[in-house]
C-alpha positions as CSV (number, residue, x, y, z in Angstrom):
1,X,6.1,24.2,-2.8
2,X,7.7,25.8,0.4
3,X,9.5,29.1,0.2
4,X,12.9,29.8,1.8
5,X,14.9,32.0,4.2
6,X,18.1,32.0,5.1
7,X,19.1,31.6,8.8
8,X,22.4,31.8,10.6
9,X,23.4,28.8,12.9
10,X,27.1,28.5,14.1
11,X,28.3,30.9,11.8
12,X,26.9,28.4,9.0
13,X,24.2,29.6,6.8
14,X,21.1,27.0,6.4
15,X,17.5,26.8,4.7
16,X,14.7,26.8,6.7
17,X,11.6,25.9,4.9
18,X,8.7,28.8,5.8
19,X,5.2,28.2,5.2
20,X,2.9,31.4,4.6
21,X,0.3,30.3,6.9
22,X,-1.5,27.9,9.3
23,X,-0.7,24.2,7.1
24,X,-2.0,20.9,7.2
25,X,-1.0,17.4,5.9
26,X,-2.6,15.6,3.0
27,X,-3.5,12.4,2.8
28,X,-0.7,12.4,-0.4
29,X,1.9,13.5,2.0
30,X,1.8,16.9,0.9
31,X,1.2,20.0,2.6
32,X,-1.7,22.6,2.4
33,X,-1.0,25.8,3.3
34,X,-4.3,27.7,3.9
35,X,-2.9,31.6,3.1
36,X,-1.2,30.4,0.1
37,X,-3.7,27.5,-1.4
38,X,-1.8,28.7,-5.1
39,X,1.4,27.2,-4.1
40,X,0.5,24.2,-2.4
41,X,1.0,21.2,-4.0
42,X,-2.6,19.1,-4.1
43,X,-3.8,16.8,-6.2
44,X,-7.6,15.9,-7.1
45,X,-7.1,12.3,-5.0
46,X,-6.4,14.6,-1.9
47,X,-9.5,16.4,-2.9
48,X,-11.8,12.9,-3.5
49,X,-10.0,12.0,0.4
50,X,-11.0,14.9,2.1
51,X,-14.7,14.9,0.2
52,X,-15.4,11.4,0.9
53,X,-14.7,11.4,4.7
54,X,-16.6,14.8,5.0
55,X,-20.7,14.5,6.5
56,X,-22.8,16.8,5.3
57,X,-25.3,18.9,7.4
58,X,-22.5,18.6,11.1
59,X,-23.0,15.1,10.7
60,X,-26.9,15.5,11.8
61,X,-28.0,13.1,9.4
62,X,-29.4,10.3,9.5
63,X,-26.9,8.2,8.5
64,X,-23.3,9.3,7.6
65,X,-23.5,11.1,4.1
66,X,-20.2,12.7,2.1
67,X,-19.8,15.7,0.6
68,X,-18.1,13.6,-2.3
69,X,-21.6,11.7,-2.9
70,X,-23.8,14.9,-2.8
71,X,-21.2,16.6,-5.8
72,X,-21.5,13.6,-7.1
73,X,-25.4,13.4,-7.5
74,X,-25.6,17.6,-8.6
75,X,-23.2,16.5,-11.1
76,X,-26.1,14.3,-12.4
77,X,-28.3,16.8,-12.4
78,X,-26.4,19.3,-13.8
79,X,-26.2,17.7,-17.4
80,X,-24.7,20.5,-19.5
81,X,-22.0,21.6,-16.4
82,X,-21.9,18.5,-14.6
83,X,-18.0,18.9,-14.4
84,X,-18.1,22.3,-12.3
85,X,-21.0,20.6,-10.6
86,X,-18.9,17.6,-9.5
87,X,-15.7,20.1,-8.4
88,X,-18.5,22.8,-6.8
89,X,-17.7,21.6,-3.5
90,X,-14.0,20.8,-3.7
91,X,-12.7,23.3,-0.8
92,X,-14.6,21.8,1.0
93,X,-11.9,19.0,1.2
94,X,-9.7,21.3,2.9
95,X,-11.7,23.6,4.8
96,X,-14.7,21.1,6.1
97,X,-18.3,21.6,5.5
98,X,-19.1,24.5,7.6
99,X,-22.7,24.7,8.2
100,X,-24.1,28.0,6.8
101,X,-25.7,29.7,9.9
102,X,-22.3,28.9,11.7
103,X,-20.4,30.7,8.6
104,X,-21.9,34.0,8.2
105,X,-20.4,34.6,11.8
106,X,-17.3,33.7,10.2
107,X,-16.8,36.3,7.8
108,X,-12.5,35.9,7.6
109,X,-13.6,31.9,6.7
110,X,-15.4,33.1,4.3
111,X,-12.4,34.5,2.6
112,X,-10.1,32.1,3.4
113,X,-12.8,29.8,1.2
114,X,-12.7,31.8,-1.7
115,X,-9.4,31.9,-1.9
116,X,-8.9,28.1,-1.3
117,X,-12.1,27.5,-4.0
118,X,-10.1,29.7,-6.3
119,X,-6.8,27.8,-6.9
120,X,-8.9,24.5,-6.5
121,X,-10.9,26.3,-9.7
122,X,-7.8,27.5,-11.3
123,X,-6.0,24.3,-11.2
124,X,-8.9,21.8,-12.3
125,X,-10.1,24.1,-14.8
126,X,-13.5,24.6,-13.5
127,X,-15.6,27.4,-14.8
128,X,-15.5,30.6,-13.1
129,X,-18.4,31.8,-12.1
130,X,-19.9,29.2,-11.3
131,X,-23.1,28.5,-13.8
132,X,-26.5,29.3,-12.4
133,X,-27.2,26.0,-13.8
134,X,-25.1,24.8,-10.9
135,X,-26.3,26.6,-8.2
136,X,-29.9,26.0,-8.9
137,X,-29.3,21.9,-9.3
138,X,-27.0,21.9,-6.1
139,X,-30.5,23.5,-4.1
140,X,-32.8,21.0,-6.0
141,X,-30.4,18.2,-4.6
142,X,-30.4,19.6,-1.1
143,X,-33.5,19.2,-1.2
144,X,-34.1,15.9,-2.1
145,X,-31.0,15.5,0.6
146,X,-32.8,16.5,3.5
147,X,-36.7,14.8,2.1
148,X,-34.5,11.5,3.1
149,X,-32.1,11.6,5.8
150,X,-33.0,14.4,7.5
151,X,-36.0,15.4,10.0
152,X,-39.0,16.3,8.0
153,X,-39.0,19.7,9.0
154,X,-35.3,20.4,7.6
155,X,-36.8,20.6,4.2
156,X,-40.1,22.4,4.2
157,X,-37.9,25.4,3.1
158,X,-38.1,24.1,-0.6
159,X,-41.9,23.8,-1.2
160,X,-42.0,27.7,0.2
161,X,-40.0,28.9,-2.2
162,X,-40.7,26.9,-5.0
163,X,-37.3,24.0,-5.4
164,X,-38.7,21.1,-6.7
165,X,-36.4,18.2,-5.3
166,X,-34.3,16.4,-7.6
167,X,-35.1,12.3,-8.6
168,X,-32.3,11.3,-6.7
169,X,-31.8,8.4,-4.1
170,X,-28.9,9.3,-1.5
171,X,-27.2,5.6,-1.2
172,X,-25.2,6.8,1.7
173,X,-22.1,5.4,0.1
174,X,-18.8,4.5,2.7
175,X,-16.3,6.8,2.3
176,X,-14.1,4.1,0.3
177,X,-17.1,4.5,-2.4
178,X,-18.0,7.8,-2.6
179,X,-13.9,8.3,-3.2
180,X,-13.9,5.4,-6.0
181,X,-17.3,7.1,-7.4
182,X,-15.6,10.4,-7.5
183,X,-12.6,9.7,-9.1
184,X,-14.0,7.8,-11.6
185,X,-16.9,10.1,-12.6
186,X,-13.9,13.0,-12.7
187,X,-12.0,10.8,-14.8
188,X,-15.0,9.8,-17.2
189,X,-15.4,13.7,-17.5
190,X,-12.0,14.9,-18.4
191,X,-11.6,12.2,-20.5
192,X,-14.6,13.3,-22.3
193,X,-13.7,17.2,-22.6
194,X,-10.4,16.0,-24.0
195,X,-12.2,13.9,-26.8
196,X,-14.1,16.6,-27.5
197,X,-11.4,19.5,-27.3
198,X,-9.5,17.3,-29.8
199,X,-11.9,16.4,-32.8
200,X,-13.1,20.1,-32.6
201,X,-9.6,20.4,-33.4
202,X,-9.7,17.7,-36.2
């Protein structure tokens, strides 16, 4: 949704469309406006597209490895919140994986993501604050992330501070499958929070 102004032009008066801020194009032909994330008009295949052709980690992986199949995997090990696990990442579709040394010298990103993670929230529902539960499965998958595609070093992190690595095998999915994973898993789970909703109701 664009809002309007008024401009003169040969004594005619025409609308101009205005964004708020800096925009970009979605892979749904719609826009995404970065200062006003409430407005803009995205859907949860723009956020599977943007997920799914993301690397994790600046791309210094072994191998290439989406953001859409790590979200996917926490989800898995999130049981009891594994829909707010699968959408924990989901600005991340817009905004990129910024490594985190890189973003703490960022500090007006870090705003711009919180503002963009809360309208993706909003939209899709997801719980706000994020559980603990979340957190704490999304650093057990890291590191089982970084056990297997990542120099050995990269996770010695975890044993120091006590994360036990999540049973999880990174498959490296293309980004056609990690989309088609995510979708569907997303699917599965509103579909299943809807059948619940409604024979709570019954």
């Amino acid at each position: 949704m664009f809002k309007y102004r008024l401009l003169a032009e040969d004594d005619e008066m025409i609308a101009v469309s205005v964004a708020v801020g800096p925009r970009i194009m979605l892979q749904s032909g719609t826009w995404f406006d970065f200062l006003d994330p409430e407005s803009s008009d995205f859907r949860i295949e723009d956020i599977a597209a943007g997920l799914s052709n993301t690397c994790r980690y600046a791309g210094q992986c072994s191998t290439f490895y989406s953001v859409a199949e790590h979200s996917l995997l926490v989800s898995e090990v999130a049981h009891d919140y594994a829909y707010a696990a699968l959408m924990h990442d989901a600005a991340e579709a817009f905004i990129g994986d910024i490594t985190r040394p890189l973003k703490q010298l960022l500090p007006d990103f870090k705003q711009i993501e919180a503002r963009v993670e809360k309208a993706i929230f909003g939209r899709f529902g997801v719980q706000q604050p994020m559980p603990k539960e979340v957190k704490a499965a999304d650093l057990r998958v890291l590191a089982a992330e970084q056990v297997q595609i990542m120099p050995r070093e990269t996770s010695l992190w975890a044993f120091s501070d006590g994360i036990e690595p999540a049973p999880i095998t990174v498959k490296c999915l293309t980004p056609t499958e990690a989309k088609e994973a995510f979708l569907a898993r997303y699917r599965d789970l509103t579909l299943h929070a809807t059948a619940t909703r409604r024979s709570r109701v019954a």
